[in-house]
C-alpha positions as CSV (number, residue, x, y, z in Angstrom):
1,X,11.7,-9.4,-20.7
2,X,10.0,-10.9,-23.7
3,X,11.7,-14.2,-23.1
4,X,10.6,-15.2,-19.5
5,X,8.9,-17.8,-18.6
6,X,6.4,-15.9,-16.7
7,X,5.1,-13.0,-16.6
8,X,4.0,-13.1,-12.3
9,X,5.6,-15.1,-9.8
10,X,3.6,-14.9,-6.4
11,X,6.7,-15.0,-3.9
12,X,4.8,-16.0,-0.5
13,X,1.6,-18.0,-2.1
14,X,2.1,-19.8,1.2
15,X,0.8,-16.6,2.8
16,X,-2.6,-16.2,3.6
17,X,-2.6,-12.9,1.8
18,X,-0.3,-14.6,-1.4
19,X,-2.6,-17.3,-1.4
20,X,-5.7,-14.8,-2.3
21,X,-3.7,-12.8,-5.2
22,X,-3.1,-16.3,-6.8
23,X,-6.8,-17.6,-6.1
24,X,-7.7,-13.9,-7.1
25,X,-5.7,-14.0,-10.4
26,X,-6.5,-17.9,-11.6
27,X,-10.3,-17.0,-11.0
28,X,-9.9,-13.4,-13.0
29,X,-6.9,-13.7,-15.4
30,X,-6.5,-17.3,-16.2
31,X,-4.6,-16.8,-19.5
32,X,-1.6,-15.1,-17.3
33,X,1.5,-17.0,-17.0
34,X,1.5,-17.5,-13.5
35,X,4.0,-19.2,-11.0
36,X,4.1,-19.5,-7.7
37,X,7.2,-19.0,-5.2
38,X,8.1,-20.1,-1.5
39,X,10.7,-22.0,0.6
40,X,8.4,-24.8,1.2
41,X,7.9,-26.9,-2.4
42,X,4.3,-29.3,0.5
43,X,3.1,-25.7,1.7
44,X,3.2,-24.8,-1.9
45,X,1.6,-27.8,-2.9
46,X,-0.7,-27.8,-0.4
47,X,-1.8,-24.1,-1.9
48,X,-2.5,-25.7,-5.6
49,X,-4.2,-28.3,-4.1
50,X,-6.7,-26.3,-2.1
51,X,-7.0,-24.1,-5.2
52,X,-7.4,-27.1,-7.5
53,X,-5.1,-25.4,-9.9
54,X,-1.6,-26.8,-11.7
55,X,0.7,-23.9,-11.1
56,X,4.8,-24.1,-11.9
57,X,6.8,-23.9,-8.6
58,X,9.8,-22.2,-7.5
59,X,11.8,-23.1,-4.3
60,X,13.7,-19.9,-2.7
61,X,15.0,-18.3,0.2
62,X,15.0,-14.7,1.2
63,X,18.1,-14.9,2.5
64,X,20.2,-17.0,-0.6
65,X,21.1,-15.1,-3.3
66,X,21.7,-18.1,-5.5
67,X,18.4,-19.3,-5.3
68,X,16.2,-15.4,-5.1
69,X,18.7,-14.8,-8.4
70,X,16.7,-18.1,-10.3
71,X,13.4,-17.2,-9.6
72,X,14.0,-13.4,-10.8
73,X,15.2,-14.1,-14.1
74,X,12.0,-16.4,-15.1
75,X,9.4,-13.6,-14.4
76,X,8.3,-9.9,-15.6
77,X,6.9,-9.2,-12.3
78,X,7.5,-10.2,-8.7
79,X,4.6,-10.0,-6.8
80,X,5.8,-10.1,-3.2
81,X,3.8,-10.4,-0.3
82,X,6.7,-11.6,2.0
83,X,6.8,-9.4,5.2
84,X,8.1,-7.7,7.6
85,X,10.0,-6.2,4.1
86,X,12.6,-4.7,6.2
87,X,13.4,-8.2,7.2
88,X,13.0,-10.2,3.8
89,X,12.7,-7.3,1.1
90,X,16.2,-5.7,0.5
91,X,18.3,-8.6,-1.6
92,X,14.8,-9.2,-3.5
93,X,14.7,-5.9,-4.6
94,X,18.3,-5.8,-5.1
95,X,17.7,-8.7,-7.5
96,X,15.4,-7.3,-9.3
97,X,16.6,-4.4,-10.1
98,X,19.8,-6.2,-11.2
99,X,18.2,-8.7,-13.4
100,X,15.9,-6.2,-15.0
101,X,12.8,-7.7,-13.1
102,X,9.7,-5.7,-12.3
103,X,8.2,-6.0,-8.9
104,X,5.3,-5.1,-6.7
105,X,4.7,-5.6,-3.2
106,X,2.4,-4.4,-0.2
107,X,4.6,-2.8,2.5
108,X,3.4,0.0,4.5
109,X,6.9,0.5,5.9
110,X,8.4,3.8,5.5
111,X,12.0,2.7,6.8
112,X,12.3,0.0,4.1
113,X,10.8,2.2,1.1
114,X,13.2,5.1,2.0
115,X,16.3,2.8,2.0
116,X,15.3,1.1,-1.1
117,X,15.0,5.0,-3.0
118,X,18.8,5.5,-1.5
119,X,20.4,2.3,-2.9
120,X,18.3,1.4,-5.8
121,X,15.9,4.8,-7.4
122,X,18.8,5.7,-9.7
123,X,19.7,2.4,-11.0
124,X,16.4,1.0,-11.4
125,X,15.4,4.2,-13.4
126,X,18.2,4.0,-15.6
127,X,17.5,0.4,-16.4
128,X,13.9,1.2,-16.8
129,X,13.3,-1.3,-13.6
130,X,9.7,-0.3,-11.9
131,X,9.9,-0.9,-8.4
132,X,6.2,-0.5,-6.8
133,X,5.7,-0.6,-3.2
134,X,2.3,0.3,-1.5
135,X,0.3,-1.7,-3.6
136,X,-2.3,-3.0,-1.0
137,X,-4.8,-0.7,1.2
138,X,-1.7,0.8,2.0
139,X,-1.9,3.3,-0.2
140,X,-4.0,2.6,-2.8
141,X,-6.9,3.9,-2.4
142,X,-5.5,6.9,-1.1
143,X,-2.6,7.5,-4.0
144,X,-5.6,7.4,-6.4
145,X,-7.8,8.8,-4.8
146,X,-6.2,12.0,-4.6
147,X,-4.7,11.3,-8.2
148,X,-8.4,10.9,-9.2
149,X,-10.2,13.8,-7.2
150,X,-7.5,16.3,-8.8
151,X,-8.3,15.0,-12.1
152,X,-12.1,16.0,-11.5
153,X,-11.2,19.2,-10.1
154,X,-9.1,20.1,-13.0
155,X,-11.3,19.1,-16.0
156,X,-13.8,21.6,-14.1
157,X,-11.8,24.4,-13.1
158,X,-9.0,24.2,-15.3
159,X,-6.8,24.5,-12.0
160,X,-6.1,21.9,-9.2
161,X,-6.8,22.1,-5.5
162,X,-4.0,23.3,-3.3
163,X,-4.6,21.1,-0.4
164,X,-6.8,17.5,-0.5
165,X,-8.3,16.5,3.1
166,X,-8.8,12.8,3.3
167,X,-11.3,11.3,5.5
168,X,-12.3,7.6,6.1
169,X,-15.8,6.7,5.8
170,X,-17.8,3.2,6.7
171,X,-15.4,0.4,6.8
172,X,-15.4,-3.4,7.9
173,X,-12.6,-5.4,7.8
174,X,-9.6,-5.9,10.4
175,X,-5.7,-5.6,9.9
176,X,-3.6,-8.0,8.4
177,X,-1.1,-9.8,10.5
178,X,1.3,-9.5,8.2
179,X,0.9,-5.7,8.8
180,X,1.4,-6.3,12.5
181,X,4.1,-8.1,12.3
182,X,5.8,-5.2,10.0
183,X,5.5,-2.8,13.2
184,X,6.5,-4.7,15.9
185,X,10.1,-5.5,13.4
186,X,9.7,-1.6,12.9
187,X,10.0,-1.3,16.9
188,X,11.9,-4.1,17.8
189,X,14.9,-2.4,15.2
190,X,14.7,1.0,17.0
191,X,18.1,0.6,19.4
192,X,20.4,-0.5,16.2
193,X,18.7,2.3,14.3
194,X,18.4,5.7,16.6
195,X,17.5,7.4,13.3
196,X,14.4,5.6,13.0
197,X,12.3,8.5,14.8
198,X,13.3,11.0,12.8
199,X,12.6,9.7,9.8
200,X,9.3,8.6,10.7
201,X,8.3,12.1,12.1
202,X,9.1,13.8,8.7
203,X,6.3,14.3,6.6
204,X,8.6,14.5,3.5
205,X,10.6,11.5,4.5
206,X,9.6,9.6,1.5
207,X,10.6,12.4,-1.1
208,X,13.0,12.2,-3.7
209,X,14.8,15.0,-1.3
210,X,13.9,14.3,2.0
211,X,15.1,17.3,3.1
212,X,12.3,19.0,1.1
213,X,10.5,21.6,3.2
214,X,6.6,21.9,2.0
215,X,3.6,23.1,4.4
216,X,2.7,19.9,5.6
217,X,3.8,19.7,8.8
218,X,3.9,16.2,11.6
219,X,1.0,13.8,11.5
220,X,-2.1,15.3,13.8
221,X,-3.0,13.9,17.1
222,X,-6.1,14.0,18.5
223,X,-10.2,14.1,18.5
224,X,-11.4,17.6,16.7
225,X,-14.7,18.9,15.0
226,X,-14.1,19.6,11.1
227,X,-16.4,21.9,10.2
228,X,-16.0,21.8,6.6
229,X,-17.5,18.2,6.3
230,X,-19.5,18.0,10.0
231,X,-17.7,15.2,11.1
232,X,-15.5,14.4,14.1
233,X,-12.4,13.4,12.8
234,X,-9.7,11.7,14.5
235,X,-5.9,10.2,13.4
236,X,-5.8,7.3,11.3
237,X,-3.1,5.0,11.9
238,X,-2.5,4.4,8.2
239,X,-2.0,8.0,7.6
240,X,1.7,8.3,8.1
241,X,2.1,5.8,5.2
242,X,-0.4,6.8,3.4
243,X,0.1,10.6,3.5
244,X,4.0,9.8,2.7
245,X,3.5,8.1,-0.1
246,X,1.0,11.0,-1.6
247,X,4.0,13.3,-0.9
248,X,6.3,11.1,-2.9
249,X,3.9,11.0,-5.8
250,X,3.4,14.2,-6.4
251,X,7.1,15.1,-6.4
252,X,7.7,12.3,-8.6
253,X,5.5,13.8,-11.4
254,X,7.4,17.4,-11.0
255,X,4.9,18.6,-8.4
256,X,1.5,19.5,-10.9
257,X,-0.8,20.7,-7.8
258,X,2.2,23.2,-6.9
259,X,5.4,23.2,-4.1
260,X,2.4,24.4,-1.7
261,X,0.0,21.2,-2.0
262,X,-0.8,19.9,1.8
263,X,-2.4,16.4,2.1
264,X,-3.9,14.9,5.5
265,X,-5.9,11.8,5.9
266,X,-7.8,11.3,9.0
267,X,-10.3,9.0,10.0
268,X,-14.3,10.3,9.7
269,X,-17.0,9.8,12.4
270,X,-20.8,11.2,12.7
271,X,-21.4,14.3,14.1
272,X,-23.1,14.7,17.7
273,X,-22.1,13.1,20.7
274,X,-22.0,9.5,19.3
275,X,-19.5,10.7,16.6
276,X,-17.4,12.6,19.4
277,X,-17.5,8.7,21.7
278,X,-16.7,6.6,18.4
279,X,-13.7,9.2,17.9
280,X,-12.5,9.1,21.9
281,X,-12.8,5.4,22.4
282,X,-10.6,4.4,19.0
283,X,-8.5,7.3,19.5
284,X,-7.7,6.6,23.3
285,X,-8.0,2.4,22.6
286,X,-5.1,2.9,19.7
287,X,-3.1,5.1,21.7
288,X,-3.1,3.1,24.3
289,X,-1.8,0.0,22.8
290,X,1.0,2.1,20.8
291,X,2.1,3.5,24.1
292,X,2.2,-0.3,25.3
293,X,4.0,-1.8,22.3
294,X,6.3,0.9,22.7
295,X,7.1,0.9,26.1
296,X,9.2,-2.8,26.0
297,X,10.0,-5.5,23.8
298,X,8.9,-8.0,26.2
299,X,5.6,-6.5,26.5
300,X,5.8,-5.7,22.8
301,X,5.8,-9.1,21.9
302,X,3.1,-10.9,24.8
303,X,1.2,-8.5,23.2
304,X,1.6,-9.4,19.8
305,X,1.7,-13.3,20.6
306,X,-1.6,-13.4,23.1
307,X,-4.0,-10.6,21.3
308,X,-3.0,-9.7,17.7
309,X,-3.7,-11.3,13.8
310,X,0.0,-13.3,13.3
311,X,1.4,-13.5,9.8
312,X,-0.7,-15.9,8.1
313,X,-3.8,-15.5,9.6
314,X,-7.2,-14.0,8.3
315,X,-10.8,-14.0,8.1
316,X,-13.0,-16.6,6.6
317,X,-14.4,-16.3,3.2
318,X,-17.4,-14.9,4.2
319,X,-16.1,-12.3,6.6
320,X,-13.8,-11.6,3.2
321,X,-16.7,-11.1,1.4
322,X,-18.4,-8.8,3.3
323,X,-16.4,-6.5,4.4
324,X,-16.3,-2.9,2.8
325,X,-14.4,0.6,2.9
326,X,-15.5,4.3,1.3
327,X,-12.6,7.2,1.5
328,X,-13.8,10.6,0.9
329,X,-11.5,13.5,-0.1
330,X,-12.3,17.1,-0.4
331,X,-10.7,20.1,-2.2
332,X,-11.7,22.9,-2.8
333,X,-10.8,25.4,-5.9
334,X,-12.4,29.2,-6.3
335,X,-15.4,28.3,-3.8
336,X,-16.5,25.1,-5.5
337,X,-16.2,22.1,-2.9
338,X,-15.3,18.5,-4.3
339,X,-15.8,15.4,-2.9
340,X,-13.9,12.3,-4.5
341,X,-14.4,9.4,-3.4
342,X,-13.2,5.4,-3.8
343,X,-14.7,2.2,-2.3
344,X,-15.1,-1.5,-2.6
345,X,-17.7,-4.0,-1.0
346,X,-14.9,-6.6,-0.1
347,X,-12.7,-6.6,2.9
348,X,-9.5,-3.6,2.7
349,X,-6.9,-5.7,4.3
350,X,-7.7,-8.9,2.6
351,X,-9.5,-9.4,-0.6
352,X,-9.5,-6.3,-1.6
353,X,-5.7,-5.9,-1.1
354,X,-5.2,-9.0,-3.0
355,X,-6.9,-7.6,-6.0
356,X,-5.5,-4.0,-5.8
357,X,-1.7,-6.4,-5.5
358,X,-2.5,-8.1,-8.7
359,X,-4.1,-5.7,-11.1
360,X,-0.6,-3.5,-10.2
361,X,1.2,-5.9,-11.4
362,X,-0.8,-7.0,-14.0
363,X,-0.3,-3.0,-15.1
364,X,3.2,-4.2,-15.6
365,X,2.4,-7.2,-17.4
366,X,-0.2,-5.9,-19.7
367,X,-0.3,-2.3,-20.1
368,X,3.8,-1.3,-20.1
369,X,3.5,0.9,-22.6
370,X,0.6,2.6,-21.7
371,X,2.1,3.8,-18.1
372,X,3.0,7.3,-17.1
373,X,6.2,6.7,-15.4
374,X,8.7,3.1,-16.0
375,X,12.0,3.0,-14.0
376,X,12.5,3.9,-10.2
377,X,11.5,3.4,-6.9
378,X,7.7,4.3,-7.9
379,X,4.0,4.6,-5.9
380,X,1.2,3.2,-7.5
381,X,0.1,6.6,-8.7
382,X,3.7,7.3,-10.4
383,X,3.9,4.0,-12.2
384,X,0.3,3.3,-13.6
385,X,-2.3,6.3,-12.9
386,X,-5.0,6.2,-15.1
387,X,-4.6,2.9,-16.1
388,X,-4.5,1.3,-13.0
389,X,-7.9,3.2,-12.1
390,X,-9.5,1.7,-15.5
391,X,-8.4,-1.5,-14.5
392,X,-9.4,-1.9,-10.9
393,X,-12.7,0.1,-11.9
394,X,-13.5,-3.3,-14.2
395,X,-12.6,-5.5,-11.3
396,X,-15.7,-3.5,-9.4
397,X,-13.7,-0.7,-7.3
398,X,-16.1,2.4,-7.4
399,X,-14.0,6.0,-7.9
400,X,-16.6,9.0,-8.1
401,X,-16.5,12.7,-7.6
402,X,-19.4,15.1,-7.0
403,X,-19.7,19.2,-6.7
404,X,-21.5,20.1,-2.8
């Protein structure tokens, strides 16, 4: 790829997530070769001219090949943050793994990722092709944060923990609308694809062999007490991604913590009876409006249009600015209890996203060599590991461990 003319192309800079990775990498990394890719050529223009930047632009569709095909062959990476993915993902990947591009995107959609591993894993890893999806809050934080914890654990034990228990700690920031809109396409394509449930409802489904059988068993449901870290704890909705995408990291790199490893990620509240109402009331609130977008397509989609974030919409600056996540995990090897943990002081959804988006593929750009795994249908843990850490630990991401 030494020859292209770029080495990222921001494919929906018309976004209002796309627009922060290219604000995010002209403020950061100015000496990348950067382009910037829509359908539009005045939204694009309109981007550069809020940004006050001179950027190269591509005009493409998602849906002609011709003109996807162009772009492709004039980068090393494409960063994507065009979504629903199941919608406008599968020729893009299909083109990059053709022309030998590398790509990196944000989807949280475990339909999409599983059909891209059927059609395109082998091929890409023969061609040395790294194809990275989850490269936003989902799953960063948590594919590193495990890689990370186990790390600790090992250099003092010698041995790794069997299981890691992921819990959310103090967060503010709300969900993107481009994640919204990735669900209700999810629902909306349920009665052309019956299978759908299934797939979703195995833990494994994400697996180089789906059909593996391991100890992790469906998502939990439900407010309990966790006694080993006092908190209430309740289900996270992110977790089914989240926890997927662990899975298929570790069986990626040949299963280090052992066949037997269980991972579960849950969202952490005080304990004492404000803990137990915090965990009720989201609990309840977010099974209630599942239950209604579920229930019918027209009801879905008032929903959607009359009370939800739409694709394109965000928070101010400020509200950007201010936001802030911690995620704790524990493990536990020979009686010694760990605690990893990873965090930022910037929104999850939004800024933060857009930095954890473009130092992944900046890992491509820069650090190819140094990378654990190149080639494949990959999670951020798989394709850049250490590095990746090192790198997002310089942009001002905080991963730490302690003994309790």
């Amino acid at each position: 790829m030494s020859n292209r003319s770029y080495d990222i192309i921001v494919w929906g800079a018309t976004g209002f997530t796309g627009r922060l990775v290219v604000e995010y990498l002209i403020t950061n990394h100015p000496n990348t070769r950067l382009a910037i890719g829509g359908r539009n050529e005045e939204k694009c223009r309109q981007v550069l001219q809020d940004l006050d930047c001179e950027l190269p632009i591509l005009i493409a569709d998602a849906f002609d090949e011709p003109s996807l095909r162009t772009m492709v062959q004039q980068t090393k990476v494409i960063c994507t943050t065009v979504g629903p993915y199941s919608k406008y993902g599968h020729l893009l990947v299909k083109l990059c793994v053709e022309e030998g591009t590398d790509y990196c995107d944000l989807t949280g959609e475990s339909p999409f990722v599983r059909s891209t591993i059927d059609a395109h894993h082998e091929t890409a890893c023969q061609k040395g092709v790294s194809i990275v999806h989850a490269c936003g809050f989902d799953s960063i934080p948590s594919d590193l944060g495990v890689l990370y914890t186990q790390q600790c654990i090992f250099e003092s034990t010698g041995r790794y923990a069997s299981s890691i228990h992921a819990r959310t700690g103090k967060m503010k920031g709300g969900f993107s609308g481009g994640t919204i809109a990735s669900m209700i396409e999810m629902l909306d394509s349920l009665p052309e694809h019956p299978e759908l449930p299934k797939l979703l409802m195995n833990p494994y489904a994400l697996n180089p062999d789906p059909t593996f059988k391991g100890p992790d068993k469906r998502d939990p449901v439900g407010v309990r007490f966790d006694a080993g870290t006092g908190r209430w704890i309740a289900p996270f909705i992110m977790g089914p991604t989240n926890t997927r995408v662990v899975r298929r990291s570790h069986a990626l790199t040949e299963f280090p913590y052992g066949e037997g490893f269980q991972y579960a990620e849950m969202m952490g509240f005080p304990k004492g009876v404000r803990g137990f109402a915090m965990a009720m009331g989201i609990t309840v609130g977010m099974g209630t409006l599942i239950a209604a977008l579920v229930s019918s397509k027209w009801l879905r989609h008032q929903i959607w249009q009359r009370a939800l974030p739409q694709p394109g919409e965000g928070p101010s600056k400020s509200e950007r600015d201010n936001g802030y996540f911690t995620m704790h995990f524990f493990g536990e090897v020979s009686g010694q209890q760990f605690e990893g943990r990873v965090s930022d002081t910037l929104d999850p959804g939004y800024a933060c996203t857009a930095k954890m988006l473009a130092e992944s593929c900046l890992c491509l750009v820069e650090n190819r060599d140094e990378l654990p795994m190149v080639g494949g249908i990959l999670t951020p843990s798989a394709a850049f590991g250490t590095v990746l850490i090192r790198r997002l630990e310089k942009a001002g991401m905080k991963f730490s461990c302690i003994v309790n």
